[in-house]
C-alpha positions as CSV (number, residue, x, y, z in Angstrom):
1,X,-5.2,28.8,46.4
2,X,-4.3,32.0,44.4
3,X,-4.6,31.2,40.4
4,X,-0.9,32.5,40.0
5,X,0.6,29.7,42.4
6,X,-1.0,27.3,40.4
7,X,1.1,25.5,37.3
8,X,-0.4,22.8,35.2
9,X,2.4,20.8,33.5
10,X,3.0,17.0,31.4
11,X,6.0,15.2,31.1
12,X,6.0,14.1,27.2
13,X,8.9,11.1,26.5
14,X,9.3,8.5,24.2
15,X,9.5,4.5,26.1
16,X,12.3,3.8,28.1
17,X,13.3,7.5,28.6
18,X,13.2,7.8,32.4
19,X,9.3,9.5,32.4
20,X,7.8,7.4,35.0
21,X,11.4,6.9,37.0
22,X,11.6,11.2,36.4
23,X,8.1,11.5,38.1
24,X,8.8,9.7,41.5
25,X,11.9,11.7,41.9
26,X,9.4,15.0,41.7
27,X,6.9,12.7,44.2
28,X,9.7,12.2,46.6
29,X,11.5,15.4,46.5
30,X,8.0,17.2,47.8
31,X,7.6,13.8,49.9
32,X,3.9,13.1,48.2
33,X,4.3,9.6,49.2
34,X,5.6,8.6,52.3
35,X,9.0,6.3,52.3
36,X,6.3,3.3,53.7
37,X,4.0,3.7,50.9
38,X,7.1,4.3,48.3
39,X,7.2,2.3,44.9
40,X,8.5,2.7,41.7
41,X,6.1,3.6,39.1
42,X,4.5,5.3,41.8
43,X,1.8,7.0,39.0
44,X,1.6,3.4,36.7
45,X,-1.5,2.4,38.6
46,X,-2.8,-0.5,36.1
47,X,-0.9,-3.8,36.9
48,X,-0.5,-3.9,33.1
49,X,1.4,-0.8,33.4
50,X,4.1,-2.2,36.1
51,X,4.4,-5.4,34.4
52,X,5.6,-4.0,30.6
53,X,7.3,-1.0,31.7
54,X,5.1,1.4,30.2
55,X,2.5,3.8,30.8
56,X,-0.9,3.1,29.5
57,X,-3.3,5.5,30.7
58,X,-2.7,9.5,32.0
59,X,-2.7,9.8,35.7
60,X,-2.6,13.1,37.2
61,X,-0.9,14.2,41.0
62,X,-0.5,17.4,42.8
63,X,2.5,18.4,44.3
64,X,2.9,21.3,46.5
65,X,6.2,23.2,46.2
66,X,7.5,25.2,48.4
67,X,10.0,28.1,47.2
68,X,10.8,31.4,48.7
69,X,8.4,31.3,51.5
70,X,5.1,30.3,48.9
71,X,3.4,27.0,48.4
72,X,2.7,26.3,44.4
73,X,0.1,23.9,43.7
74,X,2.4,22.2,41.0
75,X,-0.6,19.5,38.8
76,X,1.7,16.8,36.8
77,X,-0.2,14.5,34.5
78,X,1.6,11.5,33.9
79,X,1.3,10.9,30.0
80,X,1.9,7.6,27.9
81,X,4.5,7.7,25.4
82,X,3.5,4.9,22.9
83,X,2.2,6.1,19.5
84,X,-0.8,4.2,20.1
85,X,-2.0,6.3,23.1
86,X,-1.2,10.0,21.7
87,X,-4.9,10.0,21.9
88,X,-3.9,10.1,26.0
89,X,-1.6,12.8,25.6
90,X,-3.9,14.9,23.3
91,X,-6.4,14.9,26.5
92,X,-3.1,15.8,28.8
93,X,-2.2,18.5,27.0
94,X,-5.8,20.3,26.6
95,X,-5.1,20.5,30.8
96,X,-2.0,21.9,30.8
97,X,0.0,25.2,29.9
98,X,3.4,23.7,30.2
99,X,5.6,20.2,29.1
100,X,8.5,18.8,30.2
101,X,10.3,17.4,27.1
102,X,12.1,14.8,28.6
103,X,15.3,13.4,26.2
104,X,17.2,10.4,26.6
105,X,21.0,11.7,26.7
106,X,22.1,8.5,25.0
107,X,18.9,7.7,22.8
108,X,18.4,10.7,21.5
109,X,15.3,12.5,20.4
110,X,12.5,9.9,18.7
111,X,9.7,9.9,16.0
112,X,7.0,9.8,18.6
113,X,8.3,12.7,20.4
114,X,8.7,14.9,17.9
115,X,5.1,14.5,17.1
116,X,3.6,14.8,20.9
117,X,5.8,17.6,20.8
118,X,4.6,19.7,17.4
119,X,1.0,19.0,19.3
120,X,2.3,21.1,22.7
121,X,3.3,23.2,20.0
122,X,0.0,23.6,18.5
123,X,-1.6,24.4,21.9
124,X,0.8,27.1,22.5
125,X,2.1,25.5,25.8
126,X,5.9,26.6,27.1
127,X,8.3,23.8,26.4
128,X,11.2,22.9,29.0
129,X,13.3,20.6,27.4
130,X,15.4,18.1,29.8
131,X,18.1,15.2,29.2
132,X,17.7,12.1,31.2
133,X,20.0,9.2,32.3
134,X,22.9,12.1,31.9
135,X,24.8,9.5,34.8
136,X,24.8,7.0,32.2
137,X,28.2,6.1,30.6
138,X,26.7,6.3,27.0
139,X,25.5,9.8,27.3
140,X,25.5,12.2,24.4
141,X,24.6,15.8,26.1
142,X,26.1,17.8,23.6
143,X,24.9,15.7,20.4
144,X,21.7,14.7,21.9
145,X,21.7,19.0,23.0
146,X,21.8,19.8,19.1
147,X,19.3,17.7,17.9
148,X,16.6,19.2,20.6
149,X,18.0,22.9,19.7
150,X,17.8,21.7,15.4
151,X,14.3,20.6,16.0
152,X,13.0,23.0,17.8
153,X,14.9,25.9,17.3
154,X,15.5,26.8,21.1
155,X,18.7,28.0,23.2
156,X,20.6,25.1,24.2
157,X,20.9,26.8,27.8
158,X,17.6,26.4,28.4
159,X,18.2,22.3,28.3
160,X,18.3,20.7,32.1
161,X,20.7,17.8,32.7
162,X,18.8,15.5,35.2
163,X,19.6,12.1,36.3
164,X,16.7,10.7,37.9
165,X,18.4,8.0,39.3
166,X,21.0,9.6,41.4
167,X,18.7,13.2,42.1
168,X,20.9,15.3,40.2
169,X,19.0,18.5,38.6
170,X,15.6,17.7,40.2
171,X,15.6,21.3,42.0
172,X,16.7,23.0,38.8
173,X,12.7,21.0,37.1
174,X,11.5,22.8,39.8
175,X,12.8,26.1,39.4
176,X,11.7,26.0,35.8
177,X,8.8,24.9,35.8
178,X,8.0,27.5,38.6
179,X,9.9,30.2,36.3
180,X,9.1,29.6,33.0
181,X,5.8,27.6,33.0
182,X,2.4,30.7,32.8
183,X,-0.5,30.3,35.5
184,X,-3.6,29.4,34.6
185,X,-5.7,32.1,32.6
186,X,-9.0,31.5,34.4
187,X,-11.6,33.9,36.1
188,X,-12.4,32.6,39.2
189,X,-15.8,34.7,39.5
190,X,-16.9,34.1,36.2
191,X,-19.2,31.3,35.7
192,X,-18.0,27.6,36.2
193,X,-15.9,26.0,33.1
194,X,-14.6,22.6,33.7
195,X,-13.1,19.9,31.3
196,X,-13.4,16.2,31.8
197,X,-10.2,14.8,30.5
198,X,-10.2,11.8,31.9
199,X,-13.0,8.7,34.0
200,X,-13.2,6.2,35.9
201,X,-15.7,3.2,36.9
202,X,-16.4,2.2,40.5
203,X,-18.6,0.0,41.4
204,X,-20.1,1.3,44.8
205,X,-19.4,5.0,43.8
206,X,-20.2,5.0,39.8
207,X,-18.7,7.5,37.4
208,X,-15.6,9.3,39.0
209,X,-14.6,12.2,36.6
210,X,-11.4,13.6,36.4
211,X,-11.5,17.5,35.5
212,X,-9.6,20.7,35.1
213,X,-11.4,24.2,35.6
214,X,-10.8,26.9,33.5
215,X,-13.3,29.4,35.0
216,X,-15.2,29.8,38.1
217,X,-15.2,27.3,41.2
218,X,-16.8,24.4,41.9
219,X,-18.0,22.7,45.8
220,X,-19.7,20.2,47.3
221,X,-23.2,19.7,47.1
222,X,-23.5,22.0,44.0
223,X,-25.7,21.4,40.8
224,X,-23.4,20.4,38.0
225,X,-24.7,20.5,34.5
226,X,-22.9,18.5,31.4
227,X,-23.5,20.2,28.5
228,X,-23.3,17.1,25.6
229,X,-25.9,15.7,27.2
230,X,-27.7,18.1,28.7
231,X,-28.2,16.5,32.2
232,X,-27.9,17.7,36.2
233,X,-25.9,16.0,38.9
234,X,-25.4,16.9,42.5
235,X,-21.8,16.6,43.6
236,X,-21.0,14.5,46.3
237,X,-17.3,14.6,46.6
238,X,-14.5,16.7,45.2
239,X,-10.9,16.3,45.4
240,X,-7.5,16.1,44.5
241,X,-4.6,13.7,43.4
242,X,-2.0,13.3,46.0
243,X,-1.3,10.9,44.3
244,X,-4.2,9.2,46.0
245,X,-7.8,10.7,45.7
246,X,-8.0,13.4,48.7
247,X,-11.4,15.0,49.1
248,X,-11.3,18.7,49.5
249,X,-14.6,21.1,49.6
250,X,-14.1,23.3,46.3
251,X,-12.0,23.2,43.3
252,X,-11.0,26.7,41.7
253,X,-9.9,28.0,38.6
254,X,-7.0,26.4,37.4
255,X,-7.1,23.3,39.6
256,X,-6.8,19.7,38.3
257,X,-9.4,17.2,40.1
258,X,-12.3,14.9,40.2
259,X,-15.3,14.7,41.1
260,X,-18.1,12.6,41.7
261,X,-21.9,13.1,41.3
262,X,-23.8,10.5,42.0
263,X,-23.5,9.4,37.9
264,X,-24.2,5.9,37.1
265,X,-24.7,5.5,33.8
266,X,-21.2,5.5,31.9
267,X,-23.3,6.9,28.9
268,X,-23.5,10.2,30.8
269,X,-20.5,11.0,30.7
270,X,-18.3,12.1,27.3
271,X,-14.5,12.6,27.6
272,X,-14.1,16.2,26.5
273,X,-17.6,17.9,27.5
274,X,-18.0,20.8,29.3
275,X,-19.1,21.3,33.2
276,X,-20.8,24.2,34.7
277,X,-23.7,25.0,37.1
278,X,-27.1,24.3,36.6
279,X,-28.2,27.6,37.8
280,X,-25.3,29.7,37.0
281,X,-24.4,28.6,33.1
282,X,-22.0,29.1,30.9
283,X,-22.8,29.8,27.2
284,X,-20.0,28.9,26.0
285,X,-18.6,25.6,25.9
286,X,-14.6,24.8,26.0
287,X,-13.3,23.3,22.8
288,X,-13.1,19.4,23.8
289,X,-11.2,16.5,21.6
290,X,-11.3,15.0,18.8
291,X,-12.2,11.6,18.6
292,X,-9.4,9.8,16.9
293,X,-10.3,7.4,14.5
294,X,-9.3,4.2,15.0
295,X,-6.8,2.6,12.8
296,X,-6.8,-1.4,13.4
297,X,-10.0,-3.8,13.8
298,X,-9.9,-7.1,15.0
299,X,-12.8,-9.3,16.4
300,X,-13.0,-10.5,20.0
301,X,-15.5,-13.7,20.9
302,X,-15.2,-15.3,24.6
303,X,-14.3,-18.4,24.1
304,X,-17.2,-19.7,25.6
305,X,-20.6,-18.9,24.2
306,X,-22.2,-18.0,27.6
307,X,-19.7,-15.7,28.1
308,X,-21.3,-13.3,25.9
309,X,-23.3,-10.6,28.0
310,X,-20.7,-10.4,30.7
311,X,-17.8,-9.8,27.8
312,X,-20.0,-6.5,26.8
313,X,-20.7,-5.2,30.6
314,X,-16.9,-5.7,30.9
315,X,-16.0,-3.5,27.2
316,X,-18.7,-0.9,28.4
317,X,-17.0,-0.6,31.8
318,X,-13.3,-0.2,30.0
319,X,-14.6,2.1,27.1
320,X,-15.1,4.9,29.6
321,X,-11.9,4.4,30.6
322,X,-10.5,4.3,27.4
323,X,-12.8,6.3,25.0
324,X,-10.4,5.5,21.9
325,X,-11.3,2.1,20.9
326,X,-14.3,1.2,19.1
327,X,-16.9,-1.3,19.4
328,X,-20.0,-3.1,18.3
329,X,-21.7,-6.6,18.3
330,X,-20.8,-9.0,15.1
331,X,-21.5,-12.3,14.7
332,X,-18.9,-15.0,13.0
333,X,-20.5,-18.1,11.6
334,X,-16.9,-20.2,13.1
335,X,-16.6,-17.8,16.3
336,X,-20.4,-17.3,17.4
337,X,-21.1,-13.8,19.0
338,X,-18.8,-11.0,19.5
339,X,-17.6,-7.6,19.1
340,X,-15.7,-6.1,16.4
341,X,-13.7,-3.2,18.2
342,X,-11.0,-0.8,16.4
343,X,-8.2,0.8,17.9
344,X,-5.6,3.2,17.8
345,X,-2.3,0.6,16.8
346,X,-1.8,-3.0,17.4
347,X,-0.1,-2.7,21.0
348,X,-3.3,-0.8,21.6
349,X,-5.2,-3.9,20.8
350,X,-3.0,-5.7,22.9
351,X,-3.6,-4.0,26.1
352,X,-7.5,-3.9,25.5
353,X,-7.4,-7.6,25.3
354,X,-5.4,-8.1,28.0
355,X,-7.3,-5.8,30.0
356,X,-10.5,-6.9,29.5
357,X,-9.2,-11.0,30.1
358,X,-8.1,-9.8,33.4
359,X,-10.9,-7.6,35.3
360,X,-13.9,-9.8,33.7
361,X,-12.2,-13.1,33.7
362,X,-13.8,-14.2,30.4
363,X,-11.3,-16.0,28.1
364,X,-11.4,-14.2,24.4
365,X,-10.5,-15.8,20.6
366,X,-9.5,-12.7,18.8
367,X,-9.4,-12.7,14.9
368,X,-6.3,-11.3,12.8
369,X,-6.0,-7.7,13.0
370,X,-7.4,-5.5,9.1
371,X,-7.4,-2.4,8.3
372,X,-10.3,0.2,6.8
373,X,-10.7,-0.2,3.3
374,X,-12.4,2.4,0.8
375,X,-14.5,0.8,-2.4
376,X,-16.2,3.0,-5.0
377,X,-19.1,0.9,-6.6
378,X,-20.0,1.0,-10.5
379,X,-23.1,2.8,-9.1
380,X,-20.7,5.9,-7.2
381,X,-21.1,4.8,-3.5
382,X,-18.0,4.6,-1.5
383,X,-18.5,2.0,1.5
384,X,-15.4,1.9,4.0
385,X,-15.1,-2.0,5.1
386,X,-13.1,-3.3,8.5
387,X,-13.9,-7.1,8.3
388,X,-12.8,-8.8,5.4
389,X,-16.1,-10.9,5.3
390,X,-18.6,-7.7,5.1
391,X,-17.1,-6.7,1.1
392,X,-19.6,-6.1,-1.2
393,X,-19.3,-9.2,-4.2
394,X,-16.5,-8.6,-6.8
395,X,-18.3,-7.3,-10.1
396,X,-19.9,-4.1,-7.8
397,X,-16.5,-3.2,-7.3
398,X,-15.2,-0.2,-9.7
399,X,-11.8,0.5,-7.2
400,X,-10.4,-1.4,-4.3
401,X,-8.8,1.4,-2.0
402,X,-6.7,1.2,0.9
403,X,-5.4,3.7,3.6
404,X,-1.9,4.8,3.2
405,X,0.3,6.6,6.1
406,X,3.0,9.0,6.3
407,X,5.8,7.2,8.5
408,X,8.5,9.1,9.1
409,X,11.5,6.9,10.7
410,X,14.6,8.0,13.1
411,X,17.4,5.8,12.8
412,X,21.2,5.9,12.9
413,X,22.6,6.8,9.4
414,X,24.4,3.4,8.9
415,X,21.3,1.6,9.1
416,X,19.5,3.6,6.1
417,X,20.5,0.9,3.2
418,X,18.5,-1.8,5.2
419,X,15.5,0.2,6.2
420,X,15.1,1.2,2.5
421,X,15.1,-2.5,1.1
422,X,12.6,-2.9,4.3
423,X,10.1,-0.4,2.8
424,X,10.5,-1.5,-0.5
425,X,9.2,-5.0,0.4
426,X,6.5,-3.1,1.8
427,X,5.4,-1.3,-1.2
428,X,6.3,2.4,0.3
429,X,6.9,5.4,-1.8
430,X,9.8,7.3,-0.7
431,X,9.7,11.2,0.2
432,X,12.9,12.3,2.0
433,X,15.9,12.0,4.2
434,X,16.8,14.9,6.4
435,X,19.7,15.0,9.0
436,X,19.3,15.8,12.2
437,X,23.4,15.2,13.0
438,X,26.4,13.6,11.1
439,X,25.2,9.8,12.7
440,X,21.1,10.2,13.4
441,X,18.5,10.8,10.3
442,X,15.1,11.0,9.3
443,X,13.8,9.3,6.4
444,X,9.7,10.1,5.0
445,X,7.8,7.5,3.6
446,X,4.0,7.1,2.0
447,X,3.6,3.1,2.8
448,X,0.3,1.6,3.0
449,X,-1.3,0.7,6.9
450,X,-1.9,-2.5,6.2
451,X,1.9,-3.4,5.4
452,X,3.3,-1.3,8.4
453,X,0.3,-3.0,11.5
454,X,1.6,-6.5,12.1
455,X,5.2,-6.7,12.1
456,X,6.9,-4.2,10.3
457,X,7.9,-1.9,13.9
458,X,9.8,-5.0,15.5
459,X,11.6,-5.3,11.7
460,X,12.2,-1.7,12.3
461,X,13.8,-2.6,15.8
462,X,15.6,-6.3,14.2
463,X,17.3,-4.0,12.0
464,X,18.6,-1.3,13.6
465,X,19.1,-2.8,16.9
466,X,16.9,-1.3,18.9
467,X,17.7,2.0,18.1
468,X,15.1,3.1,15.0
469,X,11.9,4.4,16.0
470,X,8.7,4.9,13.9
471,X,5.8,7.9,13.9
472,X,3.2,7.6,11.4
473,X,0.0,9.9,10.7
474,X,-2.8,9.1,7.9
475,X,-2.8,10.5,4.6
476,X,-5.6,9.2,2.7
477,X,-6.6,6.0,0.4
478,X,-5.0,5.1,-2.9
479,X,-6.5,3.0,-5.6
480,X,-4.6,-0.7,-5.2
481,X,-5.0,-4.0,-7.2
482,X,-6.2,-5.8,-4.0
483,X,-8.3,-9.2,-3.4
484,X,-9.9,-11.5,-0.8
485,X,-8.2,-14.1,0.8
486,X,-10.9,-17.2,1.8
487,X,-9.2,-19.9,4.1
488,X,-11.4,-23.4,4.2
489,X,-10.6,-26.1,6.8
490,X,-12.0,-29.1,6.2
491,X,-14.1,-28.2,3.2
492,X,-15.5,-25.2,5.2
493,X,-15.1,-21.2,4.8
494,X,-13.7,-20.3,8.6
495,X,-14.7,-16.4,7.8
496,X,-12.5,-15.2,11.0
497,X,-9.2,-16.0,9.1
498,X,-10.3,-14.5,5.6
499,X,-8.1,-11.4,4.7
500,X,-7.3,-8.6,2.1
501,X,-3.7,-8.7,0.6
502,X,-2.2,-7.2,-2.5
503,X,-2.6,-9.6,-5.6
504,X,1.5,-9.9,-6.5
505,X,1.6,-11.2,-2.9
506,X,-2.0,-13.3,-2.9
507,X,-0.7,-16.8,-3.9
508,X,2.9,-16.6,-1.4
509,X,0.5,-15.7,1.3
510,X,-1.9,-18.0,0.9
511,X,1.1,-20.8,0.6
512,X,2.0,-19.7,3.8
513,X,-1.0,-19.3,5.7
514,X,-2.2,-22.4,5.2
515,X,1.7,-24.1,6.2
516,X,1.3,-22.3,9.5
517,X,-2.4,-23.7,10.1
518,X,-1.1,-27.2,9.1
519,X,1.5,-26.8,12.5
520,X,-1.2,-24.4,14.5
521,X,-3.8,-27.2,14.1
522,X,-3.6,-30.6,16.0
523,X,-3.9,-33.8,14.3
524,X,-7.7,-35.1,14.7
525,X,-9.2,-38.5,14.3
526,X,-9.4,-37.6,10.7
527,X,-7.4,-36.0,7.6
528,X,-8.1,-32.3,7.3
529,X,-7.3,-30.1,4.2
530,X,-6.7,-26.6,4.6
531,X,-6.9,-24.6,1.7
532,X,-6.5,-20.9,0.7
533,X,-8.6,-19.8,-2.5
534,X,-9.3,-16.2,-4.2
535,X,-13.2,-16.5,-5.1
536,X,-14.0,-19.8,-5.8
537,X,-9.7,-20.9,-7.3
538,X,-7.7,-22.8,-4.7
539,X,-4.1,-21.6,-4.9
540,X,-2.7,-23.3,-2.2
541,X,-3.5,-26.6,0.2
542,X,-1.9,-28.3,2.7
543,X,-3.3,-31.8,4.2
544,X,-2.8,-32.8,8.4
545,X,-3.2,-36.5,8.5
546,X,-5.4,-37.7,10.8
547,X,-3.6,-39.6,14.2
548,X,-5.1,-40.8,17.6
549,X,-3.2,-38.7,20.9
550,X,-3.4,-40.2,23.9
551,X,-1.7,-37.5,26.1
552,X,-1.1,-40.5,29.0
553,X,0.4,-42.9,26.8
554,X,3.8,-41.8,28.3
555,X,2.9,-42.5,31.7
556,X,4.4,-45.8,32.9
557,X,2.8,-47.7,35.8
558,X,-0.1,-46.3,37.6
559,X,1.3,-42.5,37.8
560,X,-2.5,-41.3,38.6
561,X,-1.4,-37.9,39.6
562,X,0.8,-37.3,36.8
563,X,-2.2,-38.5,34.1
564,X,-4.8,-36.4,36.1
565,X,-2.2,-33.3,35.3
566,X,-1.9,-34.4,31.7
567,X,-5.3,-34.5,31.2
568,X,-6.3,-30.8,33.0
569,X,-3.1,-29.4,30.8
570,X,-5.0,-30.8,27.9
571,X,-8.5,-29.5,29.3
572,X,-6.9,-26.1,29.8
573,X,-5.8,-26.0,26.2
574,X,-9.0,-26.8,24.9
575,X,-11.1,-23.5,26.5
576,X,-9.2,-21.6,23.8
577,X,-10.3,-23.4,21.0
578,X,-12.9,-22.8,18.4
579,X,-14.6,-25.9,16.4
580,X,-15.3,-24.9,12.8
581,X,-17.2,-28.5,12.2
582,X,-15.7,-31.5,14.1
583,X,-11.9,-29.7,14.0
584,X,-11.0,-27.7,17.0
585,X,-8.9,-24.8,15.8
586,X,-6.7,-22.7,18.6
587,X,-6.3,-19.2,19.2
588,X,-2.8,-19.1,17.9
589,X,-4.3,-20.5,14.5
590,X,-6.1,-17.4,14.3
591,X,-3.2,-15.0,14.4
592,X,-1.3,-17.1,11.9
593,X,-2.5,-14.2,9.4
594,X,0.2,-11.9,11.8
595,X,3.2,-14.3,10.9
596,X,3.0,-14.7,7.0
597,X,5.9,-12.9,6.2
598,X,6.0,-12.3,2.5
């Protein structure tokens, strides 16, 4: 297809703004799917992804568009809208020249967006902003209008008024995108440029990378050559997203794709490296990503010892998927072997989890989420520590840093008074508050990561109900009065609950720790004490008496059936459970660090 029928756009939105609802409407409208094969969510792929609502990982889909007697090849990449997978819509936007800026018209614009939009900004790519749900009663065009126009400085003409649920304004997408949206920039003669953004696993097939070329073509059977690693593989299939794979025999300059080569190592392939011929080269590579660094660490352990090598094949397998988490073996003296992986933000963590329980079907114990801390020794070495249990012993320590954000916070005016007293129990240091209309402003905060990673975004939410949304972007560390947190159960260090905390807020934390192990843990055959303790000075305890349970003692007669149920409920419970001596502790015992709200 001729370059200058080609346009490569994203859709950037914040959650719940009609993205994924806006993208079958394009789908449909160019009748990509038929009506038989028709869902919702067509481009939400992951079951994850249909279950939550959200979008997880980019997809990408070609639509062909016919106007004025042409076919445009029109590429949308379906992009996340979660803060914790901007690291997705970095990749989506190094693909594209274009973005739809898609607005709720009763929401109004959010934190998040603002910042996936200053990166589109960045890149140089032509912005088309449009205001969903405009059918719904609660719409705000003209407010919602002024914020976009304040923000980004645009003509408020150029905003489209869709409604993706009734159709209305879907040709007018179309036309701009078409209209305002630039080709690609590519030489198709010159020699072959192609960026992986994006990769798959398959099992009978291996590595399946998704690319866009930026120079030169690309067919069947050529000699590709990856220039991180300096290695050749023969293509043995090209094709396009329609929205399922299609095979076709080239790709051009300025098509979106994949392609598969015969690569079955999932070390071979990095997100971001460049493509060309083996025996036609280019010299120069394409800029790539940066790797994001990730901001939370937890610990994952399958719950059963055994479980150990087919936990890692399953990570490996997920990590080229998903190239933004972190991992590497650990061991825990109360958990056995594991991994200690970081991530992007906590609901990040989440979905890894969750993925990785469902396509390996090994049940995992994670640990309490930490943070990165920075400590400067007496001797002038600074050593960054994610797990709680790997600091260096107290009188080496000259300063006890930790990593502060900048969180900058949309909410409706009237809820300002409560967020402030929030962010003041979270030791933040104010910066601003800027309007963007009479009811809808932005307050800046420096607040350290650690007080903002557990619960402070459904606070956020609690308080403002529903309608206060959160963007954050690392600063730096600050010198802090901070300790270690040692939790014993039974007499016995259980290193997978230990934690850093602020000293003011050591001893209420510890008191409350140990009250929600005291209900997390079951009664046992004998008394257990739990107590908390800042090197070797206990400042808080709690005792569970000990108590017999016979789970069938409320069975009357000879109710076999009903005991047997009982009894593989209780079995059941038991696989997620960790002993730490002769007490069995349960997962939810491990996250009791999340709930300590002090």
């Amino acid at each position: 297809m001729n370059i200058n029928q080609i346009r490569n756009f994203c859709i950037i939105a914040h959650i719940d703004h009609g993205k994924s609802t806006l993208a079958d409407r394009l789908l449909e409208k160019v009748n990509a799917v038929s009506p038989r094969k028709f869902r919702d969510q067509v481009l939400d792929n992951m079951d994850l992804e249909r279950e939550r609502g959200i979008t997880i990982k980019a997809s990408a889909v070609a639509l062909d568009y016919r106007k004025n007697g042409e076919t445009y090849s029109l590429n949308l990449i379906d992009t996340p809208g979660h803060v914790d997978f901007s690291y997705e819509v970095s990749r989506s936007l190094g693909a594209c020249e274009g973005v739809l800026l898609l607005v709720d018209a009763s929401q109004g614009i959010e934190a998040q967006t603002i910042t996936n939009v200053y990166m589109a900004i960045e890149k140089n790519l032509e912005i088309i902003p449009v205001l969903s749900k405009i059918d719904l009663k609660t719409a705000r065009p003209k407010e919602v209008g002024e914020e976009i126009v304040s923000i980004l400085g645009m003509d408020s003409a150029e905003i489209i008024e869709v409604s993706a649920k009734t159709g209305l304004g879907i040709d007018d997408i179309f036309d701009g995108i078409i209209a305002k949206i630039p080709p690609p920039k590519g030489d198709v003669n010159a020699p072959l440029r192609a960026l992986i953004f994006d990769s798959v696993y398959d099992d009978y097939r291996g590595v399946i990378v998704y690319i866009r070329i930026f120079d030169g073509s690309i067919k069947v059977g050529d000699n590709i050559f990856m220039m991180k690693i300096n290695r050749s593989f023969e293509v043995v299939e090209l094709g396009l997203f329609k929205p399922e794979m299609t095979p076709v025999d080239t790709l051009g300059a300025g098509s979106v794709g994949y392609c598969i080569a015969n690569i079955k190592s999932i070390h071979d392939v990095h997100i971001g490296d460049t493509v060309t011929l083996t025996k036609r080269r280019s010299t120069v590579a394409l800029p790539g990503y940066n790797r994001p660094l990730p901001m939370v660490f937890c610990g994952l352990y399958p719950t059963d010892n055994t479980d150990f090598m087919p936990l890692r094949a399953a990570i490996e397998r997920l990590w080229i998927n998903d190239s933004s988490f972190s991992y590497e073996p650990e061991t825990s003296q109360a958990l056995g072997f594991g991994f200690r992986c970081g991530f992007l933000g906590l609901l990040h963590m989440e979905i890894v989890q969750e993925r990785l329980e469902r396509e390996s079907n090994v049940g995992l114990v994670q640990t309490a989420p930490t943070v990165t801390y920075e400590i400067l020794t007496h001797d002038g070495k600074i050593i960054h520590v994610d797990n709680p249990e790997k600091l260096p012993s107290v009188g080496t320590i000259k300063e006890f840093r930790e990593p502060v954000v900048e969180a900058k916070i949309i909410l409706p005016s009237e809820y300002i008074g409560a967020i402030m007293k929030l962010t003041d129990e979270r030791r933040a240091t104010y910066k601003s508050t800027e309007y963007l209309s009479e009811k809808r402003a932005i307050l800046t905060y420096d607040i350290p990561l650690g007080e903002i990673i557990f619960d402070f975004y459904d606070k956020l939410k609690s308080l403002t109900r529903g309608y206060g949304t959160l963007d954050y972007e690392f600063v730096g560390y600050v010198p802090e009065d901070l300790v270690k947190l040692d939790i014993l159960v039974a007499g016995k260090k259980v290193d997978a609950l230990s934690c850093i905390v602020h000293r003011k807020k050591a001893e209420a934390k510890g008191r409350k720790l140990v009250q929600n192990l005291k209900k997390d843990i079951a009664r046992h055959m004998f008394e257990i004490p739990i107590q908390a303790a800042i090197g070797g000075r206990v400042i808080a305890r709690e005792t569970i008496r000990q108590m017999a349970k016979n789970v069938t003692a409320k069975c009357y007669g000879g109710d076999v059936t009903r005991k047997r149920k009982l009894l593989e409920k209780q079995k059941e419970g038991k696989k997620r459970m960790k002993n730490v001596g002769n007490v069995e502790i349960p997962q939810s015992a491990f996250l009791s660090v999340l709930s300590t709200d002090v």
